[in-house]
C-alpha positions in Angstrom: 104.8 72.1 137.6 103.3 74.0 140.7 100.2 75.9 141.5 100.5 78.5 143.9 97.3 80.2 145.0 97.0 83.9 146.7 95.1 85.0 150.2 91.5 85.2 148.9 89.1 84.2 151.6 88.2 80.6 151.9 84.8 79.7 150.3 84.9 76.4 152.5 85.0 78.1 156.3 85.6 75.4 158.6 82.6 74.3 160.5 81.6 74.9 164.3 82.2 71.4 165.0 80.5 70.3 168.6 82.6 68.2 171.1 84.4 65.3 169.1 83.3 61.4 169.7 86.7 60.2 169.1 90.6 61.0 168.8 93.1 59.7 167.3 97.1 60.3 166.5 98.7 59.3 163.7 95.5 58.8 161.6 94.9 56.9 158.6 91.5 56.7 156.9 91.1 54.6 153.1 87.9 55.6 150.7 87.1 53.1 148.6 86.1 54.2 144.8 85.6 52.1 141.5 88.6 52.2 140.0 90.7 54.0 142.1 90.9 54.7 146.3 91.5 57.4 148.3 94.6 57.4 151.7 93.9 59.9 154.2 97.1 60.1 157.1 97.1 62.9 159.6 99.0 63.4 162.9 95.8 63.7 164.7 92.4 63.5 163.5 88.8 64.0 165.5 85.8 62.1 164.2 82.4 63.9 165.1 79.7 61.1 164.1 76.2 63.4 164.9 78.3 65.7 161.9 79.3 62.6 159.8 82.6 64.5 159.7 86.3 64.2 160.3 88.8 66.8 161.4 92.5 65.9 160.8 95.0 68.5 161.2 99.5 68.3 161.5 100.7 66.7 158.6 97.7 66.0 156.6 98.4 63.8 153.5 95.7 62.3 150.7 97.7 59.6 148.4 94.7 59.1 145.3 95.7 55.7 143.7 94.8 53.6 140.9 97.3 50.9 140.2 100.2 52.8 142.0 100.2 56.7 143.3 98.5 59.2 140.8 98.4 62.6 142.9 99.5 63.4 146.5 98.1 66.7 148.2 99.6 67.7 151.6 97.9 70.5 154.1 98.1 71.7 157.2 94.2 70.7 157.7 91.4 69.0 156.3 87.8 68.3 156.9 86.0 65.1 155.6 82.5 65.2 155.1 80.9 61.7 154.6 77.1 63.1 154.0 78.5 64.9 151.3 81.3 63.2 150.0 83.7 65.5 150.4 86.4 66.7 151.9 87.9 70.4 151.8 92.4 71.3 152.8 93.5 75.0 153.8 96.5 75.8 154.8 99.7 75.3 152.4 98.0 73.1 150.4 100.1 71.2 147.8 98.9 68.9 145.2 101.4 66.7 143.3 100.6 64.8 140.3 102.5 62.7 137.7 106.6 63.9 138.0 106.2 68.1 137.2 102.9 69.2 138.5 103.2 70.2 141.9 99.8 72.9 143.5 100.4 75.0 146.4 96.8 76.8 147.4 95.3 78.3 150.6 92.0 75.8 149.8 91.4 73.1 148.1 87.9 71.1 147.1 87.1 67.1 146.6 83.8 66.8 145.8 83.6 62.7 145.5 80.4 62.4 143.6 81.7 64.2 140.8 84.9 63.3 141.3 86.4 66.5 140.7 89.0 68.6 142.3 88.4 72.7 142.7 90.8 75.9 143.8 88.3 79.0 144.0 90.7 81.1 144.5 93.5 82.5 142.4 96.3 80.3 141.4 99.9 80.1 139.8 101.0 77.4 137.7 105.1 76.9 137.4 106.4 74.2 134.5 109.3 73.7 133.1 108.2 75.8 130.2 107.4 78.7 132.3 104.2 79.8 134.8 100.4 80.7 134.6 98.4 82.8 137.1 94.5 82.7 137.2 91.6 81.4 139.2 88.7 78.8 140.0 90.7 75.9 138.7 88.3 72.5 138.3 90.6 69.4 137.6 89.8 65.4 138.4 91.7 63.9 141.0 94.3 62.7 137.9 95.1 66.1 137.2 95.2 65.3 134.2 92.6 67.8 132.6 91.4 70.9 134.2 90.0 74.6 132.9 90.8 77.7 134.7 89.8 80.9 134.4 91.2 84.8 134.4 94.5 82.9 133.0 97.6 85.0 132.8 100.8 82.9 131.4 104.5 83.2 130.8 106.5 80.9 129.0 110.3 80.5 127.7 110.8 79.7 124.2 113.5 76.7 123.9 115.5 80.0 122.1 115.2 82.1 125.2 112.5 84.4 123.9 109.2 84.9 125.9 105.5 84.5 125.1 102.6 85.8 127.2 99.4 84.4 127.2 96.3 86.1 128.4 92.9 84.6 128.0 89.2 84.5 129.8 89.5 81.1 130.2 91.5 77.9 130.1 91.2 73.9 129.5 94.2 72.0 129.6 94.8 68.3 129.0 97.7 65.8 128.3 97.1 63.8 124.9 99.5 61.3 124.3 102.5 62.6 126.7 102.1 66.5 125.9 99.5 69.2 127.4 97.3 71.0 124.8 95.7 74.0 125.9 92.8 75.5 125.2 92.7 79.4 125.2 88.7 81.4 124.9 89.4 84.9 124.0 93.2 85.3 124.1 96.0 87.6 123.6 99.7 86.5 123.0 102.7 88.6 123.3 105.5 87.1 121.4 108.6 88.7 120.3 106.9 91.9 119.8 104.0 90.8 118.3 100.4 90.5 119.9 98.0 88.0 119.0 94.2 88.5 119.8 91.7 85.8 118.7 88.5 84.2 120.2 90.2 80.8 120.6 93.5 79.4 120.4 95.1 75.9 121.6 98.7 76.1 122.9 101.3 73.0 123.2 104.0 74.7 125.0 106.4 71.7 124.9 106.5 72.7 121.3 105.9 76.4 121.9 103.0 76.4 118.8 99.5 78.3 118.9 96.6 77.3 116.8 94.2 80.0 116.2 91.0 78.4 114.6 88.5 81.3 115.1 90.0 84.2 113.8 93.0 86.4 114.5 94.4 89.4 114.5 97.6 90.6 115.2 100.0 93.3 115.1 103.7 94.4 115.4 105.4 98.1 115.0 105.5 98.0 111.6 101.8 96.2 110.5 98.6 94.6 111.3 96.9 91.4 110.3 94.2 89.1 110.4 92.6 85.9 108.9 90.2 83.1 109.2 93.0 80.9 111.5 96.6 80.4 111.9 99.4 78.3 113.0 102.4 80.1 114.7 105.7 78.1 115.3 107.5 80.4 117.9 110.3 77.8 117.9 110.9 78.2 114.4 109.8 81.9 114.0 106.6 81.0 111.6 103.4 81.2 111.2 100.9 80.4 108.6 97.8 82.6 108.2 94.9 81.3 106.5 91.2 82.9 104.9 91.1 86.6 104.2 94.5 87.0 105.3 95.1 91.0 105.2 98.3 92.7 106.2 98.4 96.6 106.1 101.4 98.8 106.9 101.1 102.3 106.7 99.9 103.0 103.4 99.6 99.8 102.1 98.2 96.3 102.3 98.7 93.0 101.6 95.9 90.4 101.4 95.9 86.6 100.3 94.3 83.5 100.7 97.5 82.0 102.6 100.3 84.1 104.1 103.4 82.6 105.5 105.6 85.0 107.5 109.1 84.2 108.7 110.1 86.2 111.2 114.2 85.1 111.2 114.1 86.3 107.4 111.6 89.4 108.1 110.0 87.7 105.1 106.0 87.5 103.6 105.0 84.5 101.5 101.3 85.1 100.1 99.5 82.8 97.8 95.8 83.3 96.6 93.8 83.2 93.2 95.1 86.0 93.6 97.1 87.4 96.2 97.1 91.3 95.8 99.3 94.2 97.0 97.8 97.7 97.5 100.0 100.8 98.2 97.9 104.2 97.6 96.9 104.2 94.0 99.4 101.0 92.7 98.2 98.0 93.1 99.8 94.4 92.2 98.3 91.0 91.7 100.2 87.8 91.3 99.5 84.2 92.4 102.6 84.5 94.4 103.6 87.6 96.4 106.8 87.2 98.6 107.3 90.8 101.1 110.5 91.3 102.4 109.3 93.8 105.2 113.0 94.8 106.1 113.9 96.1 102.7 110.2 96.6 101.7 110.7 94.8 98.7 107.7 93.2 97.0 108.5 89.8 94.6 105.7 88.9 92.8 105.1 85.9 90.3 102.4 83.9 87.9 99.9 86.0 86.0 101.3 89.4 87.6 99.4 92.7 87.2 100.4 95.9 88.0 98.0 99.0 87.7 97.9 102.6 88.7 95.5 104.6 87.6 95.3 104.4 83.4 98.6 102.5 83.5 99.2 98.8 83.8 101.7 96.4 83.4 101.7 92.8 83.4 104.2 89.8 83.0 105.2 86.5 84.7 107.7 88.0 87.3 108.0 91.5 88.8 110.0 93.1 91.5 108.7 96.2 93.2 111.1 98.4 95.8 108.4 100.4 97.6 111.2 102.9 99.2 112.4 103.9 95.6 109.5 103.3 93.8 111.1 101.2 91.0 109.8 98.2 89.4 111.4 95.5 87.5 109.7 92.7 85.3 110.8 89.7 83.7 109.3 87.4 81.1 106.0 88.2 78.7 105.9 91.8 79.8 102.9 94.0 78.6 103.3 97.8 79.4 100.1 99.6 78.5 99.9 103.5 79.4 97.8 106.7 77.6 100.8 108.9 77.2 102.3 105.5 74.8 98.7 105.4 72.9 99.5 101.6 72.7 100.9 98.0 74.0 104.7 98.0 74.7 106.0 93.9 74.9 108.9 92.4 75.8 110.8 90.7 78.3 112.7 92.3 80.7 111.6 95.9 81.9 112.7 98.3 84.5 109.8 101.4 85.8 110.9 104.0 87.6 107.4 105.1 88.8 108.0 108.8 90.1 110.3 110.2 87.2 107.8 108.0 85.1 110.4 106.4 82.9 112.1 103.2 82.3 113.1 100.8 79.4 111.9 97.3 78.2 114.5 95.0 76.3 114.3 90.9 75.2 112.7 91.5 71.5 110.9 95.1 73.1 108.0 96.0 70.7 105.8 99.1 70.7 102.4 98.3 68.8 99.8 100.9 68.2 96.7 99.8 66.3 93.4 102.7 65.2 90.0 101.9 65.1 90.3 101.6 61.2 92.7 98.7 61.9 96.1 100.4 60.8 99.1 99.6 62.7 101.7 101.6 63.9 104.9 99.6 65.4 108.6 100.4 66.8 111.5 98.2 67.8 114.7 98.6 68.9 117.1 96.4 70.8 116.2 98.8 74.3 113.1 100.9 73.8 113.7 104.0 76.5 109.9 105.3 77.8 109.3 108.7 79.7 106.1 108.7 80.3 106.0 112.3 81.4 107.6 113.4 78.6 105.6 110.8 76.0 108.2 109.9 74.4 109.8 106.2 73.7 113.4 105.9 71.9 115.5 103.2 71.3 119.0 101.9 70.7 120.3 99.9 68.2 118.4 98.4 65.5 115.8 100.6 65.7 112.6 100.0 63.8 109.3 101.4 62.4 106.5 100.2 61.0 103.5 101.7 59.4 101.2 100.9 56.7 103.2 100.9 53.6 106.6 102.1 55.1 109.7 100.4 56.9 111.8 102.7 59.1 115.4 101.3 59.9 118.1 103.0 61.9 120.8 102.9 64.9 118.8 104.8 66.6 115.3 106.5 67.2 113.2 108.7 69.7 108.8 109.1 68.8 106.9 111.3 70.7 103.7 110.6 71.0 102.1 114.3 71.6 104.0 115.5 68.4 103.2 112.9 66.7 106.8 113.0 65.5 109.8 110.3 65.4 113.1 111.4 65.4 116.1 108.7 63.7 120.0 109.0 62.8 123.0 106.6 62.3 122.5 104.6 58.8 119.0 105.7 58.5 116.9 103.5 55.5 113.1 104.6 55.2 111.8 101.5 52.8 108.0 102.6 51.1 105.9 99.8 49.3 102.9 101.8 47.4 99.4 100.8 48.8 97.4 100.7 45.3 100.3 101.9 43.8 102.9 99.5 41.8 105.7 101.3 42.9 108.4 101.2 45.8 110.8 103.5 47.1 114.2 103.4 49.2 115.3 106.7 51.2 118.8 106.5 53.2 120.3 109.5 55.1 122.2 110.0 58.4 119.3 111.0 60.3 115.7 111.9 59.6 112.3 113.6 61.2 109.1 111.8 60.6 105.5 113.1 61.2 103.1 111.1 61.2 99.1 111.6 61.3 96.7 108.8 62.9 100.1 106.2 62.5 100.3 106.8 58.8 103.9 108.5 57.5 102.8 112.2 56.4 106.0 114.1 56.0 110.0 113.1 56.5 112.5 115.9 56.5 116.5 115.0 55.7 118.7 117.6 57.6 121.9 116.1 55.3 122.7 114.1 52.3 119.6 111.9 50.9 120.0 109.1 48.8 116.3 108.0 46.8 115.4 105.2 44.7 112.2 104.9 43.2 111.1 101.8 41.3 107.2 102.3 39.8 105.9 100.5 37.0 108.9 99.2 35.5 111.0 102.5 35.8 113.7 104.2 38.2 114.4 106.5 39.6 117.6 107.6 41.5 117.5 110.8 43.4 120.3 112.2 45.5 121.5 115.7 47.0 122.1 117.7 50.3 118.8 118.3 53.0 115.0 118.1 51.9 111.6 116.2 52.6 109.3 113.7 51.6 105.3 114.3 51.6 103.2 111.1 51.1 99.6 110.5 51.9 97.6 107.5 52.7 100.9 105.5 52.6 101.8 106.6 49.2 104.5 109.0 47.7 103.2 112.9 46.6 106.4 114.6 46.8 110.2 115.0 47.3 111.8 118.1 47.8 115.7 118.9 47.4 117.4 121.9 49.2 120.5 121.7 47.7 123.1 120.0 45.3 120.0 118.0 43.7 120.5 115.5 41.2 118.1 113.0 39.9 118.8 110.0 37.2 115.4 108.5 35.5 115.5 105.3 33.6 112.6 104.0 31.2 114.2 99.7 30.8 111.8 99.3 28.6 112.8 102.0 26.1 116.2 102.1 26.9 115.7 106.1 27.5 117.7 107.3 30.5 117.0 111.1 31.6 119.6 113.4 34.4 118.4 116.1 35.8 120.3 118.1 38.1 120.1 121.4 39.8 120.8 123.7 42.9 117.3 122.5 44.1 114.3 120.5 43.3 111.0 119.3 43.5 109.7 116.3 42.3 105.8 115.5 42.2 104.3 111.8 41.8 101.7 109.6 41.3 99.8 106.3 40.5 102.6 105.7 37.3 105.7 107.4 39.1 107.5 110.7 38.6 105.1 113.0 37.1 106.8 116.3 37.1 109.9 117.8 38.4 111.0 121.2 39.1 114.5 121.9 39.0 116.1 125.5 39.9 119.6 127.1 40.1 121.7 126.3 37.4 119.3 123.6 36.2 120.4 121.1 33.6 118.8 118.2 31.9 120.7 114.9 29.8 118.2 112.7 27.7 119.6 109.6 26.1 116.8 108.4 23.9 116.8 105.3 21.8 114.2 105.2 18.6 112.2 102.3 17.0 115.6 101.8 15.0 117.7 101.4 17.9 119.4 104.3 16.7 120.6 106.7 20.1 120.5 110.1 20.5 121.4 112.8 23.5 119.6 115.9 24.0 121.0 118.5 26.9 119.8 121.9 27.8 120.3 123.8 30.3 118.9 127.2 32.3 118.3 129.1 35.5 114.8 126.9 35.8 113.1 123.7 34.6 110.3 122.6 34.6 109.8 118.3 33.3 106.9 117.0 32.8 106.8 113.1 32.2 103.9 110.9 30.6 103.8 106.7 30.4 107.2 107.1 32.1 109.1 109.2 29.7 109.7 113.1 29.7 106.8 114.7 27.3 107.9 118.6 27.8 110.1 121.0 29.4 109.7 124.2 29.8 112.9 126.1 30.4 113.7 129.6 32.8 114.6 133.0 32.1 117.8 131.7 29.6 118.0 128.5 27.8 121.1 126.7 26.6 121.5 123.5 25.4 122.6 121.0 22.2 121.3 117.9 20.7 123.5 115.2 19.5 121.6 112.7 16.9 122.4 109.3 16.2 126.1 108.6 14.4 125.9 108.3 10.6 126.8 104.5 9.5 
């Protein structure tokens, strides 16, 4: 190590001495001190003894000693002065201590009572590790502590890269074989970073600051501060701690504890919790990993995600800020106005600008009123766009309402029309609210409409297959196109566009009525079929069975029919424009 100081003038002038009492060449004077002593050899020295002083100049040396040699400073002159126990060097003063600190200074300061050693003027400090520049350095005559001041230093990384220390003031010390120092209001350049903080302690051997009073920092891409940090420029870390805030751009990162590693261009926040705010979306997690390259946010534990009326949340999430997509794994929740309800699962993928994604792993929309009814859909991918409000889903798809069960390949709902929209082996399942009756509807595809999550209307564009099971009788209803009208969950009416044909079946007296027609319309309630209308070609088939058991068939036939039924079985018919028919009683014995 060496100290080299600039021209600034010399606070200790030499004296006007008066005419000298003695001479001598090749000097050598010996101060005794507790616990150490002090060797003074010159080429020629002058003693002045009015003065109580001591002139030496060629070749001054001062050897300070304790058991053997702990500094050595050289000069071209000096000046002892015994009255004040002191002596002052000027003049290419070098100071050697230990086996790599070497001075070199215009003046130098011993003030013996104190035992301490100054340089007033500015200085430069060469190690190993690199060099320092500053001024009014105070040191004992161990050089083994000292503070400085104005401090300007540039060190070599054991990697090659450079650091750049600038601080107010300075206090160094070796502790156990490596200097610390102490840094008052500093600023480090380091690998394009800069460092600002009221206090810092540096070991350069290690290449490591300590910030314990604050920080704040910033590169070309963000800015940061917190409470204290440690930064490992050897290994390219550092450790933020309290309040940590990073902010880039638009967006900003904060957490209790941030590590950063600069080799991997990576952010590691932790916090309870750590958070992530970008305009309007903002993310929470216990864990928040940044990879500031890709700017790609991974966040896990207890994530949330909001923005605006929207929020998601799940145990693991994934967030590319460049394409605004996100992608969630494990107890997802996504709830959003335009879905007017929770959807679960556990895998999902956002695409935030086109506002659309899809959720799979068991994905579940769930819609619930404030009169407690429940609206819910399934499928093994449920496909959302938002935008749009719409959800649909693939394979298996599923819904579920009060009283009905709604199973097909697959399904879109939109959530302004209040409208779902399903095809491929379509099976609409009804069980009556108050009503002992249930119902089975299977078509290729189907529209429902629903009103406050209750089924209101179904239309079948192609072939519909009914059956109708209500207080012990069936019914069986089939034909081409037509719709279904219920209310409060239960059945009011089917109607048939074409091809219409409908089998009704009393078990319980073995009466068995088929009705079939170009169309039809068939009305129910509380006990069943109440009334059908039947028109083009209309036909009707009774098989009745009396008290006796004995069987008989009615038929008839017009352009219209109108059946009315009572306790399950037909009680009238009124018959169109023409009427045709024929009645076959029961066989003679």
């Amino acid at each position: 190590m060496s100290w080299a100081c600039g021209t600034a003038a010399d606070p200790e002038q030499m004296p006007e001495i008066p005419a000298a009492d003695a001479e001598a060449w090749d000097a050598r004077i010996e101060i005794g001190r507790p616990g150490h002593r002090i060797e003074i050899r010159a080429a020629y020295s002058r003693e002045y003894s009015e003065a109580q002083q001591v002139r030496a100049e060629g070749g001054v040396e001062v050897v300070f000693r304790e058991d053997e040699v702990t500094s050595t400073l050289t000069a071209e002159r000096l000046v002892l002065e015994h009255k004040r126990d002191r002596f002052g060097m000027a003049g290419g003063v070098v100071l050697r201590a230990g086996d790599s600190l070497e001075v070199q200074a215009d003046t130098l300061v011993w003030e013996g009572k104190e035992e301490r050693l100054r340089i007033p003027g500015t200085l430069r400090v060469e190690l190993v590790q690199g060099w320092e520049r500053g001024r009014n350095l105070i040191s004992n005559f161990a050089v083994d502590e000292w503070t400085m001041e104005r401090v300007e230093g540039h060190w070599r990384g054991h990697g090659g890269k450079r650091v750049v220390v600038r601080a107010q003031r300075e206090t160094s010390r070796w502790v156990a074989g490596e200097r610390q120092v102490v840094y008052d209001s500093v600023a480090v350049e380091y690998d394009g970073m800069r460092l600002l903080g009221p206090r810092a302690m540096f070991r350069p051997e290690a290449n490591h600051f300590s910030f314990v009073a604050g920080i704040n920092g910033s590169d070309s891409l963000f800015q940061f501060s917190a409470a204290r940090a440690d930064v490992d420029m050897e290994a390219e870390r550092m450790v933020a701690r309290g309040a940590v805030r990073y902010s880039e751009k638009d967006a900003v990162l904060s957490a209790e504890v941030v590590e950063e590693d600069r080799r991997l261009s990576m952010l590691q926040a932790k916090g309870a919790p750590a958070t992530y705010i970008q305009g309007a979306r903002y993310i929470e997690a216990r864990e928040l990993d940044y990879r500031r390259d890709e700017r790609l946010l991974t966040a896990r534990g207890a994530v949330v995600f909001r923005e605006q009326d929207r929020q998601l949340t799940a145990a693991e999430l994934r967030y590319e800020r460049d394409t605004g997509e996100i992608s969630a794994w494990y107890r997802v929740v996504l709830q959003a106005p335009e879905l007017q309800g929770r959807l679960t699962g556990d895998s999902l993928f956002f695409a935030l600008e086109p506002e659309a994604g899809w959720m799979s792993g068991a994905p579940l929309l769930r819609r619930i009123g404030d009169d407690g009814d429940t609206l819910t859909i399934a499928a093994t991918v449920l496909y959302f766009d938002l935008a749009r409000r719409e959800l649909s889903g693939k394979g298996n798809f599923a819904l579920q309402t009060t009283g009905v069960k709604l199973n097909a390949e697959r399904g879109a709902y939109n959530t302004d029309a209040a409208q779902v929209i399903v095809a491929g082996g379509v099976v609409l399942g009804q069980q009556g609210g108050e009503r002992d009756y249930s119902s089975r509807l299977q078509a290729d595809s189907m529209l429902v409409e629903l009103v406050d999550r209750r089924v209101e209307r179904i239309a079948v564009p192609g072939r519909v297959f009914v059956r109708i099971e209500a207080n012990g009788r069936h019914n069986w209803i089939e034909g081409q196109g037509g719709r279904v009208f219920m209310a409060a969950g239960d059945l009011q009416r089917i109607e048939v566009d074409a091809d219409a044909d409908v089998t009704h079946r009393h078990p319980q007296k073995d009466e068995v009525s088929r009705f079939h027609g170009k169309k039809m319309t068939l009305y129910f309630d509380a006990e069943g079929l109440r009334r059908a209308l039947v028109s083009g070609a209309a036909k009707l088939v009774t098989r009745l069975q009396d008290e006796g058991g004995e069987v008989a068939v009615n038929e008839v036939g017009g352009e219209e029919l109108e059946i009315h039924f009572a306790d399950g079985s037909i009680s009238e018919v009124r018959i169109g424009p023409d009427i045709e028919g024929s009645y076959y009683p029961p066989e003679e014995p």
